[in-house]
C-alpha positions, 0 to 999 in steps of 0.5 A: 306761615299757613300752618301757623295761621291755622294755629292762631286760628284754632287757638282762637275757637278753643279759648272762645268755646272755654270762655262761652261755656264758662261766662256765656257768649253775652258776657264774653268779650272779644278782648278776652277771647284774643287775651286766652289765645295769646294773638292780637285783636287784628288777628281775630278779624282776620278769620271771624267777623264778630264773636257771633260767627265764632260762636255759630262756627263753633256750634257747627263744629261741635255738633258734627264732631258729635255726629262723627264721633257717633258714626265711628261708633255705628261702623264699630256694630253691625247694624245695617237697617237704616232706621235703626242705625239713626236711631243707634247715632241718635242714641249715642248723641243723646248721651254724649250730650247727657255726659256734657251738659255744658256742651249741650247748653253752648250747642242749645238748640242747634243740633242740626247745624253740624250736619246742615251749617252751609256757613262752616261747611264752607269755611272748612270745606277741606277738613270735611269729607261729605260723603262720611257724614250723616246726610250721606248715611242717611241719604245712601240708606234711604236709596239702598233700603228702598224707602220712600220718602218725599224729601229725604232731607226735610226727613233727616233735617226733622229728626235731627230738630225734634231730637234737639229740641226735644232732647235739650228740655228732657236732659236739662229740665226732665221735661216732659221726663227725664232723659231715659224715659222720654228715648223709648217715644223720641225713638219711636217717632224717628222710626215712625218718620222714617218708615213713613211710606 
């Protein structure tokens, strides 16, 4: 039975997150989410409160499976100073949203949801293993290089920020450049945040 709620209920994310994408979170109704999924509307509410919690459920989740996707990546180099291991996962965010633009658009900006969402963190706190995520990289490093920062997660929280703001404009609008020439400044302010004594 519990597998086939967690069938029903990942049904239910992956035809929200086609339907928002496609006609947007406004014009998408939850009728039509339960439709493409293929359940019942009582079964929506089973798991989610309203199509805004499905949302921010999903913002949360593709933001950290980017996140994971750019740490499996970094243990794949053998980069090993800290910064430059943000800068690494930084980097291979940045394209990957650069490559789906839909995703970057859904996701807006709320990068750092899929790192700091209390919110999905608690729904799904079994399929998270906290101590594989970016927090935890940057957390570690900071104590096994020996830098000191005030508040570490105001720093990571702060980078992860200024890359989505920053990021959403350049990639979208090439605002205030496009994508490629705008990286060597947003890098060179991560380092500068983190280097910070």
């Amino acid at each position: 039975m519990k597998e086939e709620n967690n069938d029903k209920q990942s049904r239910l994310l992956n035809n929200a997150f086609k339907l928002f994408t496609k006609k947007g979170v406004k014009d998408t109704s939850i009728q039509e989410i339960v439709d493409s999924a293929d359940v019942a509307k009582g079964t929506f509410y089973l798991y989610f409160k309203d199509k805004y919690e499905i949302r921010d459920i999903l913002i949360a989740q593709k933001s950290k499976k980017l996140f994971n996707d750019a740490l499996k990546s970094l243990n794949k180099t053998n980069i090993s100073e800290l910064t430059e291991q943000v800068v690494f996962i930084v980097d291979h965010v940045i394209n990957a949203l650069s490559k789906n633009t839909l995703l970057l658009k859904f996701i807006s900006k709320n990068l750092s949801w899929g790192v700091y969402n209390e919110t999905f963190n608690k729904i799904y706190e079994n399929e998270i293993n906290s101590e594989d995520g970016m927090r935890s990289l940057f957390l570690k490093g900071i104590t096994e290089h020996n830098i000191r920062l005030k508040n570490p997660d105001a720093t990571l929280f702060m980078i992860i920020e200024l890359v989505s703001s920053t990021c959403f404009n350049s990639i979208l609008y090439n605002n205030p450049l496009p994508i490629e020439e705008f990286k060597p400044y947003l890098y060179s302010a991560i380092r500068n945040l983190i280097n910070d004594k």
